[in-house]
Each structure stands twice: as C-alpha cells, then as structure tokens.
N, C-alpha and C positions, 0 to 999 in steps of 0.2 A: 638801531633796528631792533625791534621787538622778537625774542628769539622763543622757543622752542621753553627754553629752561625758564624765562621771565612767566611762561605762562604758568608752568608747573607753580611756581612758588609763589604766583598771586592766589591760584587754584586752591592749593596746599593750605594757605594762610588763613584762607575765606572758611575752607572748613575747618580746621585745626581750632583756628582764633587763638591759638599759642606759639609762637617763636620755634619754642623747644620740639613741636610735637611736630609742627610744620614743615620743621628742618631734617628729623627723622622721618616722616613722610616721604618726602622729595629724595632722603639718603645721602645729605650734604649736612655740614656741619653749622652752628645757628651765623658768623660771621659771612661764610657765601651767601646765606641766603636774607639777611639783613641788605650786605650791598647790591642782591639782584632786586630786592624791591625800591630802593631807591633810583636803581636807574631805571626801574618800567614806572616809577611815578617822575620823573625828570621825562621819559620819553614820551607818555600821553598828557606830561603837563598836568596832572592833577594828583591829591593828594587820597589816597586807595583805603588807608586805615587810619584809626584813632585810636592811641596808644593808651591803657590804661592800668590801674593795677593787678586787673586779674587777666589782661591776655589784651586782645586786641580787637576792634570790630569794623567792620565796613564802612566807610563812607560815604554818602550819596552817590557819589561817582563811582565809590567802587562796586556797588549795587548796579548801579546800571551795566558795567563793563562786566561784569561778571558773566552773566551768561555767554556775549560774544566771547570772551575769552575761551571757556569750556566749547563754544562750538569750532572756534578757532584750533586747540589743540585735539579736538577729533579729526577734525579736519587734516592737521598733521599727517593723524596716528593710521588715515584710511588712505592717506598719499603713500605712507610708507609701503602699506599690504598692495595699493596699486600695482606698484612698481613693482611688487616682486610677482605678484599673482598673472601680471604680464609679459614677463620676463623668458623669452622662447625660451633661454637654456635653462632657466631653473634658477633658483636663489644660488647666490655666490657666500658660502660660508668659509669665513678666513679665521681661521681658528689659532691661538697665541698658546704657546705652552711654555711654562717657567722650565729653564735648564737642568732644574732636580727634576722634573716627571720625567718617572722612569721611562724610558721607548715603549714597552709594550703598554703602559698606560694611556701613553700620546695616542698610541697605534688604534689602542681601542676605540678613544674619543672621537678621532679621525673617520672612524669606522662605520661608528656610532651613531654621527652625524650624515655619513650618506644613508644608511640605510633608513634613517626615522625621518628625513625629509625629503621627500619623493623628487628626482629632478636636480638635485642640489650637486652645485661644485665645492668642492672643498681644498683649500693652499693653504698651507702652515705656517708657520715661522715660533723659532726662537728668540725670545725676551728676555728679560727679568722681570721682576713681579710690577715693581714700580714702572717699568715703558710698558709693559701689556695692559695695567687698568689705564695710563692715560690714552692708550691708542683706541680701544674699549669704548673707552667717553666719547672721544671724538671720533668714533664710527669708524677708523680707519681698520679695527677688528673687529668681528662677529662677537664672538667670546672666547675667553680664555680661561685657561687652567693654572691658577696662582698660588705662590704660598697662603695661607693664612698662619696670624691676623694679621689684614693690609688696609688702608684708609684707603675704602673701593669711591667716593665722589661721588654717589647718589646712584650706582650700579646694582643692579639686580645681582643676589648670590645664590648659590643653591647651599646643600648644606654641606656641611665640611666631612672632608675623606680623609682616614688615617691609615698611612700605609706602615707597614713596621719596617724597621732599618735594621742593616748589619753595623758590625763594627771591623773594615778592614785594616788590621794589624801587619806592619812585621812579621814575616816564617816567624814560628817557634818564640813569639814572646807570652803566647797564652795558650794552654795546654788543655783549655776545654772546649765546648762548643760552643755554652752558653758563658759568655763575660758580664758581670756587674763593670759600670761606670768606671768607679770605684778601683776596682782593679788594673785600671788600663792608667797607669801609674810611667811615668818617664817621658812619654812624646806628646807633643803638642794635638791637637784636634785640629783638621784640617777648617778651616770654612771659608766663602766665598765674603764678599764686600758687603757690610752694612746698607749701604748704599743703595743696593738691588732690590735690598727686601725688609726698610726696616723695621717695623713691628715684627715679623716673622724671624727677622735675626736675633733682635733682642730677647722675645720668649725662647729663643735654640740658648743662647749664652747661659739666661739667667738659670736658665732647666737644669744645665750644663756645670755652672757654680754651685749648684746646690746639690746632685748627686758628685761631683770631683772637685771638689775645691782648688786643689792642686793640676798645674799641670799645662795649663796657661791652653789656648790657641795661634795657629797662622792662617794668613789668608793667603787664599789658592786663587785661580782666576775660574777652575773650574773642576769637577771631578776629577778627570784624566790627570789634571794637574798632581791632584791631589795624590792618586792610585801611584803616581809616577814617585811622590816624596813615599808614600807608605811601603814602593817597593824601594827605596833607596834606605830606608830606616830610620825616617826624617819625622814621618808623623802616621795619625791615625785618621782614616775617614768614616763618617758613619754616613752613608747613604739607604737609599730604600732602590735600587735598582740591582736585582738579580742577578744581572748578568756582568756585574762591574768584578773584575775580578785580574791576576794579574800574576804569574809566575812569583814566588816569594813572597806572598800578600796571605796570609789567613784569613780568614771570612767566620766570624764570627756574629751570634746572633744577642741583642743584648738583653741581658731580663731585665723581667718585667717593663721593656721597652717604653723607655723614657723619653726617647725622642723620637718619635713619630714621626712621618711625614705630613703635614697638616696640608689639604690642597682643598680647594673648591673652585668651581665653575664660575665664571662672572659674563655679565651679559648688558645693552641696556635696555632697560623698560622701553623706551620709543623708538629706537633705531631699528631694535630688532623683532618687531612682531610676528613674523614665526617662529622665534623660540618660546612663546610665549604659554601654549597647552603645554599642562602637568606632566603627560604622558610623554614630552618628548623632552622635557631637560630631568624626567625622571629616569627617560633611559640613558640620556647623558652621564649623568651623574653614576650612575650604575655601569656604565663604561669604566669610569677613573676610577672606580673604588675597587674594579675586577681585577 
C-alpha cells in the first residue's frame, strides 16, 4: 500500500533531485528514504528516477505520477483539517512530556495548548524521549516535550529551551550557594538510563567528563530515586525542577550552568495540521521556556 510517507519522499526527491537534501527535507535520514523509494517503485511497478552523478532526475513515469502524487498528498493533508475542523468536541491534543520536564513546565504547555486552540481537549502522559518521538510519528501523540539532541524521524521541532538546573547535594557537603562542577568531588552523579534518551544522555556525560573528570555516575530510574540516594549520602542530582527538594538535600545552583536542560516541542508535519500556524507552537514553545 502507497503510504502517506512514500509520497512525501517521491515529492521531496522530484524537487530536491538530491538523496542528501531530500532526506533532510522529509526529516529522515538518506537510508529510510532510499528504501521508501524503492518500495513506491516496486508498488507502482515502474522505475521514478535515473540515478546520476550529480543527483538524480525524473523518469518518464515519474513525470507523469508526479503531479497525482502532490494532489494525492494534499488530499491527505485536507482529510486531516476535515476531521478535526468537524469534530463537535474540538481537536483531541494528546500531549507527551519527558520525565525531566519539570511540572510547572508540563503544567504550562498543557495550559498552553487549551487556551491557543479554541475547543481542544487536552490528555498527557509520561515517556521518555525515545517512546514520545516514536508515538509522535505514528500519530498515537499530538506533540511532545523531549530531551534534545534526539534522532526526531522526519518530525517537525521548534526550537530548543534551556532551562538551568540545580545541583541537589548532601546537608552540609558544600557551604555555598553557587557550586562549580568541579567541586562536587566524592559522590556519584545521579542519571537515568541511556536508553530513554540517547543523544541527549551522551551530550549530559560528555559535558559532564569534561567540567568533573572525576567521580564517575549511577543510574536512577528516576528523580525521586535519585533525591532519595542524595538524601541518603549516596549521590548528587542535578535537575532543572524547582520544587525537587528533600529534608537533608542542599539545593545548590551551578555556575555558569553547564548542564542545562535542553527541551523542545516535537510535532508531525501531516498528522497534525493545527499545530501548524506560527503563532500557535510560538505560544507553545513559550510555554516550556516560562
């Protein structure tokens, strides 16, 4: 079956006429979108492009399918806005928020989203960065609020928010307000599973090895976890949520704040065409950064 994404990446291809640029187009990497074009030339039976040294060109067939193709994928894109623009209760926005966003930024976005789309219901859920892009792709979320950097799969981004984090210690192991890196010498750094997020893990590490060489990490399952070892004297978390805080825990802020919280909004181009005006993923976006 001729899907949604085969048309994008015939579409992409026709104007790009380059692999590399077609691939960044569409938002997918050049290997997905080599194997989508060979199954939409396997599925209409004919051969779409002529491969050459400086890129690629149409072939008589692909000439001709070209157009249905583009009216084919508006056609999609005017089913999508049907359904919502008919919809008695209003667009259903299911919003995915990674387990580091702090509440009151979730609470914003949440907030965000009813008020800038007139009608709209709005259900949340908890992820990780990795299940909220692929739920994302396959429509089974609106949009979500992710680590960055995360391989988003041809997903629309906004731009990236940085929130600044504390460093909660041990009572009485650091005697200022502001801690350098550096200083926070003896206990492990708490962090959560590779796994969940990893681009966004490995730029936390590498940041991480290069302001404290010393001092290693453990993995937590999740902040509480963590608050729970930092009150026990086991380790150190650096979170960006305010209100994470815990009898015996110092709450320290770090200079010149190395590790950020890197978040952005992710969406998709087709699924979700009301998010689609500037004005409304700019008040999004302006939500998670507040």
């Amino acid at each position: 079956m001729i899907t949604e994404r085969h048309l994008q990446i015939f579409i992409a291809l026709a104007e790009e006429q380059h692999f590399g640029d077609a691939a960044r187009a569409v938002g997918i990497t050049q290997p997905p979108l080599s194997q989508g074009l060979r199954r939409l030339e396997a599925l209409v039976g004919a051969k779409l492009f002529e491969r050459g040294a400086g890129g690629v060109a149409l072939t008589p067939a692909g000439v001709a399918l070209l157009p249905y193709a583009r009216r084919a994928l508006t056609s999609i894109e005017e089913l999508h806005q049907a359904a919502i623009a008919r919809d008695p209760e209003g667009p259903e926005i299911r919003l995915g928020l990674a387990p580091e966003v702090p509440p009151s930024a979730g609470a914003a976005v949440a907030a965000a989203c009813g008020s800038v789309i007139p009608g709209s219901r709005v259900t949340v859920v908890t992820a990780p960065t990795s299940s909220l892009v692929n739920q994302v792709g396959t429509g089974r979320l609106t949009l979500a609020a992710v680590l960055h950097p995360a391989v988003l799969d041809g997903l629309e981004a906004g731009p990236v928010s940085l929130l600044p984090t504390w460093a909660l210690v041990p009572a009485a192991t650091v005697g200022t307000e502001v801690v350098a890196l550096r200083q926070l010498k003896g206990l492990p750094i708490a962090v959560r599973p590779r796994a969940e997020a990893p681009a966004a893990r490995d730029l936390f590490l590498d940041t991480l090895a290069l302001h404290r060489p010393d001092g290693g990490t453990v993995v937590v399952t999740d902040e509480r976890a963590g608050l729970a070892m930092a009150a026990a004297g086991q380790a150190i978390v650096v979170t960006a949520d305010p209100a994470l805080i815990a009898p015996g825990v110092g709450r320290h802020r770090l200079a010149d704040d190395p590790l950020p919280l890197r978040l952005r909004l992710v969406w998709s181009r087709t699924r979700t065409p009301f998010l689609r005006p500037n004005d409304v993923m700019a008040q999004l976006t302006e939500a998670l950064a507040s």
